[in-house]
C-alpha positions in Angstrom: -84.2 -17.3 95.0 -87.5 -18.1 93.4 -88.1 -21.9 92.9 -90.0 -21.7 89.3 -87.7 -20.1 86.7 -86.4 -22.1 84.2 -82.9 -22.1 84.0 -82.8 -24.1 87.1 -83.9 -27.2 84.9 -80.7 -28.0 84.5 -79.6 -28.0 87.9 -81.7 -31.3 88.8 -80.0 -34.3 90.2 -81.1 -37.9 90.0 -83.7 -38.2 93.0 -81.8 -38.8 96.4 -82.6 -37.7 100.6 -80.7 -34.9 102.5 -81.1 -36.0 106.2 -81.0 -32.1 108.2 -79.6 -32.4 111.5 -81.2 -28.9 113.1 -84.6 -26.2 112.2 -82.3 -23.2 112.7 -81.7 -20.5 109.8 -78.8 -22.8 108.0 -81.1 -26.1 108.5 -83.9 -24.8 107.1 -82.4 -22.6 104.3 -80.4 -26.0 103.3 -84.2 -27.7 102.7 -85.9 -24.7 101.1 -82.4 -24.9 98.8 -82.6 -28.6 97.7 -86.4 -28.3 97.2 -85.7 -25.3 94.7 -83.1 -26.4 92.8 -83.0 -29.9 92.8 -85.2 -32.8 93.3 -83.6 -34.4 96.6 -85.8 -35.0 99.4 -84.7 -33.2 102.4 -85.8 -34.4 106.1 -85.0 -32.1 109.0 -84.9 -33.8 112.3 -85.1 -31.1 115.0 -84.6 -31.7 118.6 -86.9 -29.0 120.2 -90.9 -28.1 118.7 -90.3 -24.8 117.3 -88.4 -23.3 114.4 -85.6 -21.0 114.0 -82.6 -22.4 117.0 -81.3 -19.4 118.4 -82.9 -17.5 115.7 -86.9 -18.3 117.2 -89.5 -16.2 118.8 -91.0 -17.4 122.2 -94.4 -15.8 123.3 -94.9 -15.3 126.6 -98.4 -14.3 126.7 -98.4 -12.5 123.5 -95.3 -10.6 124.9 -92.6 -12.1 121.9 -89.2 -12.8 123.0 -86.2 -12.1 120.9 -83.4 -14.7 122.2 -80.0 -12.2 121.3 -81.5 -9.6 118.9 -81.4 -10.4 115.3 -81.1 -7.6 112.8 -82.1 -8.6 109.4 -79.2 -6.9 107.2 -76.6 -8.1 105.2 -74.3 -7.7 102.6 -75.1 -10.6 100.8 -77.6 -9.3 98.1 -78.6 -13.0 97.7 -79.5 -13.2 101.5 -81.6 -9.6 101.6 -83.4 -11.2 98.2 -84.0 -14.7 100.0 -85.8 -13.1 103.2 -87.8 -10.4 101.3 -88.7 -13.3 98.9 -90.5 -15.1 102.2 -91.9 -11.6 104.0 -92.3 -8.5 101.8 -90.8 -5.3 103.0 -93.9 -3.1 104.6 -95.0 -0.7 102.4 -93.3 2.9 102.5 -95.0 5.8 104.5 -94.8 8.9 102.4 -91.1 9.1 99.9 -90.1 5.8 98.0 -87.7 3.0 99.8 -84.3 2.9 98.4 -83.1 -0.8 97.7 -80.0 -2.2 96.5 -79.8 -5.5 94.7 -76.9 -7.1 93.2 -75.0 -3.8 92.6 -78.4 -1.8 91.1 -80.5 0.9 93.4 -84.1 1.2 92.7 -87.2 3.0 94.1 -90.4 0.9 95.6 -92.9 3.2 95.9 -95.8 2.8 98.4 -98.2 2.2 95.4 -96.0 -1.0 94.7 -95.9 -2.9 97.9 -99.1 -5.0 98.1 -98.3 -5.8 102.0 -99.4 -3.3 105.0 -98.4 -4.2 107.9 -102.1 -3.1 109.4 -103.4 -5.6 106.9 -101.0 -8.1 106.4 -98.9 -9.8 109.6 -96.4 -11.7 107.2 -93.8 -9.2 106.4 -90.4 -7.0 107.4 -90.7 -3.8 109.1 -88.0 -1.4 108.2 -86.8 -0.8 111.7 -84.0 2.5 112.8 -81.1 0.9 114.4 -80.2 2.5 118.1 -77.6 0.6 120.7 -75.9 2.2 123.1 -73.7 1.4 126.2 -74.6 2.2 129.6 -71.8 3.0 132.4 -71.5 5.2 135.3 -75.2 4.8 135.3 -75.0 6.8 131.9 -75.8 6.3 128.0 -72.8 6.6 125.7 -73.6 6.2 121.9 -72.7 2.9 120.4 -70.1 2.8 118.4 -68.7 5.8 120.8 -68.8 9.3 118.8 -66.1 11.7 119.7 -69.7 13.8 120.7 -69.6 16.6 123.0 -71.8 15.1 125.1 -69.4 11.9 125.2 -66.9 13.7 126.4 -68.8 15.7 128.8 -69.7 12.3 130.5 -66.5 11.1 130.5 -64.7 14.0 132.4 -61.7 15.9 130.9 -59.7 13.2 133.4 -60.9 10.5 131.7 -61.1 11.7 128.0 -57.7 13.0 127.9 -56.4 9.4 129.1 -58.6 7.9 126.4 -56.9 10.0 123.6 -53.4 9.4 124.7 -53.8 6.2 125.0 -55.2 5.5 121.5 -52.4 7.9 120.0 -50.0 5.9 121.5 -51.7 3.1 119.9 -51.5 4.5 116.5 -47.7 5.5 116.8 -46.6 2.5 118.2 -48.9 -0.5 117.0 -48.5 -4.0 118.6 -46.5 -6.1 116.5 -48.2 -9.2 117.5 -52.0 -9.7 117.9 -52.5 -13.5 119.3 -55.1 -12.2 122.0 -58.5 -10.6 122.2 -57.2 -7.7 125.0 -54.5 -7.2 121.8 -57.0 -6.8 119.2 -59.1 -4.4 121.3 -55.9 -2.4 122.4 -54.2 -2.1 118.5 -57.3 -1.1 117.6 -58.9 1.5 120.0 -56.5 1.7 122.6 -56.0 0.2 126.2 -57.8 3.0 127.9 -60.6 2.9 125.7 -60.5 -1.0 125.7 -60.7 -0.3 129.5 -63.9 2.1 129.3 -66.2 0.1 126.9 -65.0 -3.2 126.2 -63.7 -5.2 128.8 -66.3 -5.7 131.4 -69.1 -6.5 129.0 -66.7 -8.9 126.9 -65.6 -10.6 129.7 -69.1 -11.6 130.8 -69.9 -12.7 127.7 -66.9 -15.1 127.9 -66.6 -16.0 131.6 -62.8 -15.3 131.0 -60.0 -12.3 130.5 -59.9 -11.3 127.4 -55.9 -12.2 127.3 -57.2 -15.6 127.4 -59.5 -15.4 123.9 -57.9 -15.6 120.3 -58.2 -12.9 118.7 -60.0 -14.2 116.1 -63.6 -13.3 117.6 -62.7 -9.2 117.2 -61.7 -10.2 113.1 -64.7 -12.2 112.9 -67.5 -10.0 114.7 -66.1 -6.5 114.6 -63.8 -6.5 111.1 -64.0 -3.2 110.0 -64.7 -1.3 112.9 -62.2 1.2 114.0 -62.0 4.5 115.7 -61.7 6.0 112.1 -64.5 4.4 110.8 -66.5 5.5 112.8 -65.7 9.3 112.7 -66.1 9.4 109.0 -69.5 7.6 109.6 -70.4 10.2 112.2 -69.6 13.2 110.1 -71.6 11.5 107.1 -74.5 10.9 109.2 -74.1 14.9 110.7 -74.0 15.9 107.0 -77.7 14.0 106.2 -76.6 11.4 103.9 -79.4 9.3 103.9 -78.7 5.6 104.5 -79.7 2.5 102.5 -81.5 0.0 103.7 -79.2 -2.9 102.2 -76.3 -0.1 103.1 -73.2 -2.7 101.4 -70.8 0.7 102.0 -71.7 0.5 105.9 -69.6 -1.4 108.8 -72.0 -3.8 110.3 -71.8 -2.5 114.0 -72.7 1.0 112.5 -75.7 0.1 110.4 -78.5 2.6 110.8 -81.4 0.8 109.6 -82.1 -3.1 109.3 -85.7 -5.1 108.7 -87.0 -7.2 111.4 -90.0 -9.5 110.7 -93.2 -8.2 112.2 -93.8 -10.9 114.9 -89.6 -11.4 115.2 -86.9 -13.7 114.0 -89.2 -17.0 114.4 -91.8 -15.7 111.8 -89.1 -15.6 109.5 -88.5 -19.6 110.5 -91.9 -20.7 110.9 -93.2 -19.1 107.7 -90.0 -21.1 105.4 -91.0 -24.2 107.5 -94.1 -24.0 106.4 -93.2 -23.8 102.9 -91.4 -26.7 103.1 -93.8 -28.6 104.6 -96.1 -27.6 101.7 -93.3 -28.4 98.8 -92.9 -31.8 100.2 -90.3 -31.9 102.7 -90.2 -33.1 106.1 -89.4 -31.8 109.1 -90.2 -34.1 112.7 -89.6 -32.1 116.1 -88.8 -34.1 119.1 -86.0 -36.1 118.3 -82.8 -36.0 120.3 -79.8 -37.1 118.1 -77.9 -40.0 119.9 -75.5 -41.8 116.9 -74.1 -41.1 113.3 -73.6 -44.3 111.8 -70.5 -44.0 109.5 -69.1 -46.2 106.7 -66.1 -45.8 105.3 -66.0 -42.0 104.3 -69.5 -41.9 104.2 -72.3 -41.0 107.0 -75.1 -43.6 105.9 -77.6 -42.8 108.4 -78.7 -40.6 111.6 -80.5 -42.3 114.8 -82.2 -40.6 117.2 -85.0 -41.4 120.3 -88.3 -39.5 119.8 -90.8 -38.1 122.4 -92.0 -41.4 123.1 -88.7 -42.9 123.8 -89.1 -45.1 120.5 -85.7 -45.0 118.0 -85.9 -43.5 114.8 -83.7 -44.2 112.1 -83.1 -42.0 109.0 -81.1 -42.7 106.3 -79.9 -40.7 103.3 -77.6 -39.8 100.3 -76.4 -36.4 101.8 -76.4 -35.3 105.4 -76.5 -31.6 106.6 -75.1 -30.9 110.2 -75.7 -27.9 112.0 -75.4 -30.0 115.6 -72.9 -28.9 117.6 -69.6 -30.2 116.7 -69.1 -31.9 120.2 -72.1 -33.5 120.0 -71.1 -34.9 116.6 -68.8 -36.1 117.5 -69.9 -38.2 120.1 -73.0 -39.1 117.8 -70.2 -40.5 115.7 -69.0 -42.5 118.6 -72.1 -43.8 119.6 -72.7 -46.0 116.6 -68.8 -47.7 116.6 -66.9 -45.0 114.2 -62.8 -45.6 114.6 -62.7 -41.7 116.1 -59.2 -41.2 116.3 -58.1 -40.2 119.8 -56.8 -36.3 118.6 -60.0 -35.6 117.1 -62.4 -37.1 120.3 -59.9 -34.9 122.5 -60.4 -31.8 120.4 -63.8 -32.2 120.1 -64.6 -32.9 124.1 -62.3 -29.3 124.6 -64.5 -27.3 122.9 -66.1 -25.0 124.5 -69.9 -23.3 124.8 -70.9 -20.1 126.3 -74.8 -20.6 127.5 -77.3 -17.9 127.3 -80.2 -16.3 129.9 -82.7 -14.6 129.2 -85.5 -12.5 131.9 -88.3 -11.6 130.5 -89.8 -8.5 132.6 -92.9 -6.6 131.8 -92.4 -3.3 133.1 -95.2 -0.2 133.8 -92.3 2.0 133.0 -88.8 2.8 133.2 -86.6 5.6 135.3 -84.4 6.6 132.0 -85.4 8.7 129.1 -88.8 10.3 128.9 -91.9 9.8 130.2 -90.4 6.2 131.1 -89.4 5.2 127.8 -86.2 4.9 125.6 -86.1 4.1 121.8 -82.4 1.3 121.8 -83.6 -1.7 120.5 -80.9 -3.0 123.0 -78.0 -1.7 125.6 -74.8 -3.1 126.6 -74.4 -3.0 129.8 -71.0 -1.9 130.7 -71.4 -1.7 134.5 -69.0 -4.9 136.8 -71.2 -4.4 139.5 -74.3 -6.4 138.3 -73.8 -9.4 136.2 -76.5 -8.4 133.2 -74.9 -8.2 130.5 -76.9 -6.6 127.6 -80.7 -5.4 127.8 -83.1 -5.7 124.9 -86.2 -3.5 124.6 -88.9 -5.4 122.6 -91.1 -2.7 121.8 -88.2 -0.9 120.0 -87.5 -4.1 117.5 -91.0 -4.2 116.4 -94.5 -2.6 118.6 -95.6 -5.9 117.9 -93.5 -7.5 120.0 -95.8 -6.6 122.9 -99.1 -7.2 124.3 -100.1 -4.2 125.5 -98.1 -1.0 124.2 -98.3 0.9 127.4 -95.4 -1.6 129.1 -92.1 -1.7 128.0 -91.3 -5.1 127.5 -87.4 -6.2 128.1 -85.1 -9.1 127.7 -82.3 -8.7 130.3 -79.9 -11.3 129.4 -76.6 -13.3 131.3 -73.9 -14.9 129.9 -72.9 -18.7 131.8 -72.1 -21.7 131.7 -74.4 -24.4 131.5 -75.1 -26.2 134.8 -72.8 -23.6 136.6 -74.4 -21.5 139.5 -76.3 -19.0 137.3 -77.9 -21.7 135.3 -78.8 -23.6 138.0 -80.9 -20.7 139.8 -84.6 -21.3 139.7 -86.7 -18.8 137.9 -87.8 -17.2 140.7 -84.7 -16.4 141.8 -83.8 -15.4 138.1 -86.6 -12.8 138.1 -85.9 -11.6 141.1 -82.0 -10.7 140.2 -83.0 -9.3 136.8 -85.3 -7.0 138.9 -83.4 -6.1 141.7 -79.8 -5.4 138.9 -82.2 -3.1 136.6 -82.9 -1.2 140.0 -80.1 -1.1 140.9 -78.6 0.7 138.1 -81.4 2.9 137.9 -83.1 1.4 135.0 -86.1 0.3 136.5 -88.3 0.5 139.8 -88.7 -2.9 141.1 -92.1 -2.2 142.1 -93.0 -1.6 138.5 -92.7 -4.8 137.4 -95.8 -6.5 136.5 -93.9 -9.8 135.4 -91.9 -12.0 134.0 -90.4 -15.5 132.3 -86.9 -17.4 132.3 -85.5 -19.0 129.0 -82.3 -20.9 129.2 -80.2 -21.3 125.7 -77.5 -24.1 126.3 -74.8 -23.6 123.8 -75.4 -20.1 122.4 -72.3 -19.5 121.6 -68.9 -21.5 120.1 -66.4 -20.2 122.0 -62.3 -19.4 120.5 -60.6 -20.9 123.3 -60.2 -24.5 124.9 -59.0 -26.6 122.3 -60.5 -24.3 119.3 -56.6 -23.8 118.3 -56.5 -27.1 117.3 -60.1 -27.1 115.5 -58.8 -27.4 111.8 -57.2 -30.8 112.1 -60.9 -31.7 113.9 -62.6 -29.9 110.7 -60.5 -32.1 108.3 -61.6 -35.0 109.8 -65.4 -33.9 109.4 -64.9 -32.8 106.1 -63.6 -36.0 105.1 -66.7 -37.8 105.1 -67.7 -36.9 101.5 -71.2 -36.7 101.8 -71.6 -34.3 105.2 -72.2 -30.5 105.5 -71.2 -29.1 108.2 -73.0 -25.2 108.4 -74.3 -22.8 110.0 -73.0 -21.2 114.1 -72.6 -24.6 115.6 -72.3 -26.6 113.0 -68.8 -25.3 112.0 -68.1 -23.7 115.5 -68.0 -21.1 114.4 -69.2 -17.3 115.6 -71.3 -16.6 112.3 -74.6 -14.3 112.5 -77.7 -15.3 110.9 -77.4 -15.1 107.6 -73.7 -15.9 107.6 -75.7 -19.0 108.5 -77.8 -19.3 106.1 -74.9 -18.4 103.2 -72.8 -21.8 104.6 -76.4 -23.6 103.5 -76.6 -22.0 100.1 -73.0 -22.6 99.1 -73.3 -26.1 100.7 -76.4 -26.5 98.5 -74.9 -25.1 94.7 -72.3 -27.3 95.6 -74.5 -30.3 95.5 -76.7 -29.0 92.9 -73.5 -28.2 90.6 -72.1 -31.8 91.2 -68.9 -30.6 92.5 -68.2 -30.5 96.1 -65.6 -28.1 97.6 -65.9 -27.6 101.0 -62.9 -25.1 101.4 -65.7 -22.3 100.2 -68.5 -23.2 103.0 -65.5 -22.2 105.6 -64.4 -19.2 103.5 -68.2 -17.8 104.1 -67.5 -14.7 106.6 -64.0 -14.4 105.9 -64.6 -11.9 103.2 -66.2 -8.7 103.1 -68.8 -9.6 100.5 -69.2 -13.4 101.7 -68.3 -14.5 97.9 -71.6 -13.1 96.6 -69.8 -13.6 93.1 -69.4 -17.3 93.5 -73.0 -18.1 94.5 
């Protein structure tokens, strides 16, 4: 959305202060909103020095990290326009770029993209989409095709299973679907389930997948079905050539996405510093400790700096994308009349943290001459406790020093301050190196070295006391003035710009004059995320 066009005039409020409680993708797009479209003062108080949350780029000697993998696509027209407002696409090599925006396709041509992405560092790459998993110490395509080679790999044993089992699935559908393990097995079928889900959801989670509501599959994998994805592979095998918004397209099956040049954080430093230039504020280093409530009404947030020294900040709207626990107990810190239901939900929620090993690499044993074009793999092997792997060089060339290593992110799933966390890095690298080799990824002697980053609270987990979350949320939404948005802000399991869409509704809402928070929650509950009411 471009801040200068006229009709937004109207849109201005009487001058107020929007204390931001985070510098991740909702945080940030909630300030860039408000200093847009209206003429309230935001302040983002981030506990960490860098940009972007979950969503930020660490470099590790010029080798970038990518904590997760964050595709840039959406289906949100509004989102594509907001990113490619803040980095240009690269400009097209040889035939015209076909876009999509709001409904209407149109060519860019090389001639009209001014960036290049040998001259200019701040834009998107247009980047081809490859994920597969690996099990028996073998590649299968991601989502699984019903290729000859899949079924060569599988066996005739194991393939006939799989069919049976998902025709029984068909005929005789489960009539109830509380549970993750039911959502999987209506849905693909139990041998399938078996094959290429379980062990790598199950690390994720630290827990059967009985034991997860089956919300998560509606939320993270809606559309996808066994189907689907046959009528995407016979489209593909017939040359239909994708688009890069591709609104017709299952996420999990998208073929092409952008990915800023230097990854996700250049996306998060580049709108910080357009903040910073439009007048808002942003201070790093200061940890949250109370939420000082009056009546229905948050009147200020407190928090201890990196001198020890307490800062105050008060406003007239306040933006939380803090994690709902810690909210909570922010609330009270400062006296709030909590009732006893609500501190109990809140203290049952529960967190999955994140892992990630760096290791530079000379080369690796798969693919050819020691290199493999995924940008990541799940890895669908029990015996080692990795997870997924991520190959930086495949998400943008930039993403490493020197283009003759591979550079990966091999990543774990735990708890925070449980055994895993608590190993030292040494330790951390050494595992990372010694699982790759072990599943004949990598030769431990090739690794030339590596880094540990430790992501507390990566992931708002559907179990514990989540069940009980919406009498939790109407408490929280009660306070007239607070926003709760974006993936921990709401608890909730949203990508990026799902994120960043909780911000913008958040943010007409307030520009409008009329607050409804009902449509912040209903963001990623729709196939089009309400692009019609934005």
């Amino acid at each position: 959305m471009v801040c200068d066009t006229s009709d937004q005039i109207g849109w201005l409020l009487s001058k107020g202060t929007a204390v931001i409680i985070g510098a991740g993708p909702a945080g940030l797009t909630a300030a860039y909103e408000l200093l847009c479209r209206t003429d309230i003062l935001p302040i983002v108080i981030e506990k960490s020095d860098y940009m972007g949350g979950i969503s930020r780029t660490v470099n590790y000697k010029n080798n970038r990290i990518d904590i997760g993998g964050h595709r840039f696509f959406s289906k949100s027209d509004r989102v594509m326009d907001w990113w490619l407002q803040h980095l240009p696409m690269e400009e097209s090599t040889g035939a015209a770029q076909s876009i999509t925006y709001q409904g209407k396709t149109r060519e860019i041509s090389p001639g009209e993209q001014v960036p290049d992405s040998k001259r200019d560092d701040e834009l998107m790459l247009v980047r081809r989409r490859k994920s597969r998993i690996y099990y028996l110490r073998q590649f299968f395509d991601y989502p699984i095709q019903l290729s000859v080679d899949t079924l060569r790999k599988l066996g005739p044993v194991r393939t006939a299973r799989i069919g049976l089992s998902y025709l029984r699935s068909t005929l005789f559908p489960l009539r109830q679907v509380v549970n993750l393990e039911q959502f999987f097995i209506k849905r693909f079928g139990r041998e399938l389930y078996r094959t290429f889900f379980q062990s790598y959801t199950e690390k994720v989670w630290g827990m059967p997948c009985h034991e997860i509501s089956a919300e998560w599959g509606e939320q993270r994998i809606k559309g996808l079905s066994i189907t689907k994805t046959v009528l995407h592979f016979l489209k593909t095998a017939l040359g239909r050539k994708a688009d890069v918004r591709q609104k017709g397209t299952e996420t999990s099956l998208i073929e092409q996405f952008l990915y800023p040049k230097y990854g996700p954080g250049q996306m998060w430093e580049t709108v910080a510093r357009k903040i910073r230039e439009k007048g808002g504020l942003i201070h790093c280093g200061i940890d949250v400790r109370g939420v000082r409530v009056e009546q229905n009404r948050i009147v200020a947030v407190n928090g201890v700096d990196g001198t020890g020294a307490l800062r105050e900040f008060t406003g007239d709207y306040f933006f939380s994308t803090m994690p709902v626990k810690e909210l909570v107990r922010s609330m009270d810190a400062t006296g709030a009349e909590v009732p006893d239901s609500v501190r109990e939900i809140s203290d049952g929620l529960i967190y999955r943290d994140f892992v990630t090993v760096g290791l530079l690499v000379q080369r690796l044993k798969v693919g050819e001459a020691g290199h493999i074009d995924d940008n990541w793999i799940y890895i669908q092997e029990p015996d080692v406790l990795a997870g997924r792997l991520q190959i930086f060089n495949n998400w943008s060339p930039h993403m490493v020093a020197d283009s003759r290593n591979v550079w990966l992110g091999v990543e774990y799933f735990c708890n925070e301050n449980d055994d895993l966390w608590n190993k030292p890095d040494a330790e951390m690298k050494k595992l990372a190196a010694e699982e790759l080799h072990s599943i004949g990824i990598i030769d431990q002697k090739d690794v030339l070295d590596a880094t540990v980053i430790r992501m507390p609270k990566t992931y708002p987990a559907y179990f514990g006391t989540y069940s009980r979350f919406p009498e939790l949320r109407r408490y929280l939404d009660g306070f007239e003035n607070l926003f709760l948005v974006g993936r921990n802000g709401m608890h909730k399991y949203n990508n990026q710009d799902h994120s960043m869409l909780t911000a913008m509704v958040a943010v007409d809402q307030i520009a409008c004059g009329s607050v409804d928070k009902e449509a912040i929650w209903e963001v990623n509950t729709e196939m089009e995320y309400h692009e019609g009411k934005s």
